[in-house]
C-alpha positions as YAML, in Angstrom:
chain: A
units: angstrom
residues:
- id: 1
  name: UNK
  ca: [42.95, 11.76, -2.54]
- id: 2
  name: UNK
  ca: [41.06, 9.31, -5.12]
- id: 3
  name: UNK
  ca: [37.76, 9.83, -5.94]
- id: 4
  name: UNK
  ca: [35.40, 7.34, -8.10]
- id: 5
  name: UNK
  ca: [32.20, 8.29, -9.33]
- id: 6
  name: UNK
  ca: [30.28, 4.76, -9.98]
- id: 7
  name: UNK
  ca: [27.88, 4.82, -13.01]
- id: 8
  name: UNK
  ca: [25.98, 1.33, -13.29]
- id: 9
  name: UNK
  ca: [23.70, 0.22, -15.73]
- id: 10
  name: UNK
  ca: [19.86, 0.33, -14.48]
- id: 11
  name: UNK
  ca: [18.57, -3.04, -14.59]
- id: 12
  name: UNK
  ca: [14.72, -3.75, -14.64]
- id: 13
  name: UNK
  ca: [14.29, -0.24, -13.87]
- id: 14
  name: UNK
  ca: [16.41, 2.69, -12.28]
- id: 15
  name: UNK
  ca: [14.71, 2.09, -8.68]
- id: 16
  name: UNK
  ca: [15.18, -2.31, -8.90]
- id: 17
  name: UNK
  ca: [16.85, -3.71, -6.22]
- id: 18
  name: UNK
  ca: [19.37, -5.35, -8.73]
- id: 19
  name: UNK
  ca: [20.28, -1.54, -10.27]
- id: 20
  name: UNK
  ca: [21.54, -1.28, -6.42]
- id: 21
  name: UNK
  ca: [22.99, -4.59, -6.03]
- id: 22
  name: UNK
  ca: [24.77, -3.91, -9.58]
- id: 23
  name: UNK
  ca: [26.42, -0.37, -8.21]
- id: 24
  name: UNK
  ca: [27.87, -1.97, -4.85]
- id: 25
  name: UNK
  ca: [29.27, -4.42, -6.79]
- id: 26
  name: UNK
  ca: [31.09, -2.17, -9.03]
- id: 27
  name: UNK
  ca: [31.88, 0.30, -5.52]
- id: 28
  name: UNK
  ca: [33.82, -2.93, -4.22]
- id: 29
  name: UNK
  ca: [35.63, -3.47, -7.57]
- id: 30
  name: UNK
  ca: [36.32, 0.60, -7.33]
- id: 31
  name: UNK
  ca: [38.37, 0.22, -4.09]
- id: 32
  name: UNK
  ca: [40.83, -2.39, -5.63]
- id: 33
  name: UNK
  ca: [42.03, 1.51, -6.84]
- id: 34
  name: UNK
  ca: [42.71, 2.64, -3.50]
- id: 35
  name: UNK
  ca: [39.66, 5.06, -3.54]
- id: 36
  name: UNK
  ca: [38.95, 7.44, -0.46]
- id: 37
  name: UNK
  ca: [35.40, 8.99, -1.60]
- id: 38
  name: UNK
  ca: [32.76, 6.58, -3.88]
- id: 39
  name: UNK
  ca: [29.79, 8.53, -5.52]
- id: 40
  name: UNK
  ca: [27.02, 6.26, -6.25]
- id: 41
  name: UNK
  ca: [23.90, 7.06, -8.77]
- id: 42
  name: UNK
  ca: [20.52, 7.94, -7.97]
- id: 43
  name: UNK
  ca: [18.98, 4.22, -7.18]
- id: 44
  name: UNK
  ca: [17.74, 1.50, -4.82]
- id: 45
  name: UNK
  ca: [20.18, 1.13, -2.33]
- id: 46
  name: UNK
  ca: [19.13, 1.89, 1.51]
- id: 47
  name: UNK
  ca: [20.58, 3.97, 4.20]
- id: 48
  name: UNK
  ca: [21.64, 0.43, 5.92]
- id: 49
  name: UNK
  ca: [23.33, -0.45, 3.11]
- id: 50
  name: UNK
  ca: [25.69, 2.29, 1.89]
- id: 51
  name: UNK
  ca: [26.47, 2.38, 5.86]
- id: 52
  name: UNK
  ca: [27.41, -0.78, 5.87]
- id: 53
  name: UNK
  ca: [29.61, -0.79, 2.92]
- id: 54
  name: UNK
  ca: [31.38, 1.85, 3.44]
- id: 55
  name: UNK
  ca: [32.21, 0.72, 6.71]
- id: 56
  name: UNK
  ca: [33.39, -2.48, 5.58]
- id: 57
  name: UNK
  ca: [35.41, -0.98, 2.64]
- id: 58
  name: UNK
  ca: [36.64, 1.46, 4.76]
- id: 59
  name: UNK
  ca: [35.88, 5.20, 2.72]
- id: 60
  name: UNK
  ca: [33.49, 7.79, 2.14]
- id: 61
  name: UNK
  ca: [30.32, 7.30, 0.12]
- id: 62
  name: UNK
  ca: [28.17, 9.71, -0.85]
- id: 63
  name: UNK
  ca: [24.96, 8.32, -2.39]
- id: 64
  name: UNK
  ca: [21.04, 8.95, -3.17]
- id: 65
  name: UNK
  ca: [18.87, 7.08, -1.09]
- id: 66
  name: UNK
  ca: [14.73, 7.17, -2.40]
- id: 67
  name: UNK
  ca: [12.13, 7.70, 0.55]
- id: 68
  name: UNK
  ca: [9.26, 7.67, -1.55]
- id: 69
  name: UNK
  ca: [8.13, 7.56, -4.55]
- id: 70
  name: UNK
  ca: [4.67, 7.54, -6.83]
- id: 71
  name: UNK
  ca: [3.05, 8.88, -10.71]
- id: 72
  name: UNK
  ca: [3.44, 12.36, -9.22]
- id: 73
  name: UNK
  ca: [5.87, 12.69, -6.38]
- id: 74
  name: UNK
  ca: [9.47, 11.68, -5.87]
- id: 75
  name: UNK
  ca: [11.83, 12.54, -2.99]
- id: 76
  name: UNK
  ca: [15.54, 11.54, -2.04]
- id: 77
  name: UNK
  ca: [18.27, 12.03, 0.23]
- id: 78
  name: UNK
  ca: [21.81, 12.10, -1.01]
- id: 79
  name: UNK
  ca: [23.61, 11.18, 2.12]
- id: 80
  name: UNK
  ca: [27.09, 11.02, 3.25]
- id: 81
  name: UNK
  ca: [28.57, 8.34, 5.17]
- id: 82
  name: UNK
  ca: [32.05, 8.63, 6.51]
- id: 83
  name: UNK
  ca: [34.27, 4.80, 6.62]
- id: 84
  name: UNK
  ca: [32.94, 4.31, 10.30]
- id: 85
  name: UNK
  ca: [29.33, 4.31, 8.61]
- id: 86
  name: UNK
  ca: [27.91, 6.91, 10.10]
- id: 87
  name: UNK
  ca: [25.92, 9.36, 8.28]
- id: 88
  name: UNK
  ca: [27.77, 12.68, 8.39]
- id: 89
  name: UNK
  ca: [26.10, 15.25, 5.93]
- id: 90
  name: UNK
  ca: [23.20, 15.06, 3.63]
- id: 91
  name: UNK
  ca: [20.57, 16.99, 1.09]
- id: 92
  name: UNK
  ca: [16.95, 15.94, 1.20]
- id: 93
  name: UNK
  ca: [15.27, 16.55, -2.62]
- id: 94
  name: UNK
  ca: [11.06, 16.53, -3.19]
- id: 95
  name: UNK
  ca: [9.89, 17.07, -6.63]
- id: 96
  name: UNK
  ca: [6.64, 17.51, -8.00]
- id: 97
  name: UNK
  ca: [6.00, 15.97, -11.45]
- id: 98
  name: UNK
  ca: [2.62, 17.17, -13.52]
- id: 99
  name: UNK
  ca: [1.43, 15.52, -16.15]
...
């Protein structure tokens, strides 16, 4: 069993669409390697998305999806999706930030 752990750089921020873009780029380049599991960063990428690539790739993903956000408050999901893209497991997160 092969498993990559995908580390992309954060561009115009860690939550930017192209910081997501960037890391499924970099998850298609990691199955050249015959990968079964992918572990994407914290970032930008939706539900629909990691679904959908790891049903067209074929593996298991594992990755942090953000449902909201603000100065304050943050809370994710890290989801897993199995290679039929179906979401199979997850972990939801809240935290509280004071400043």
């Amino acid at each position: 069993m092969k498993i990559a752990a995908i580390q992309g750089k954060v561009i115009k921020g860690l939550y930017s669409s192209k910081t997501g873009e960037h890391a499924l780029k970099l998850l298609e380049t990691a199955t050249k390697e015959n990968i079964d599991i992918a572990c994407l960063p914290e970032g930008s990428i939706d539900e629909g998305r990691i679904s959908e690539k790891a049903k067209d790739l074929g593996i298991f993903v594992i990755g942090s999806v953000v449902k909201s956000t603000n100065k304050n408050y943050h809370s994710d999901e890290t989801i897993i999706v199995n290679p039929e893209g179906k979401i199979v497991g997850g972990v939801f997160n809240e935290e509280v930030s004071y400043l």
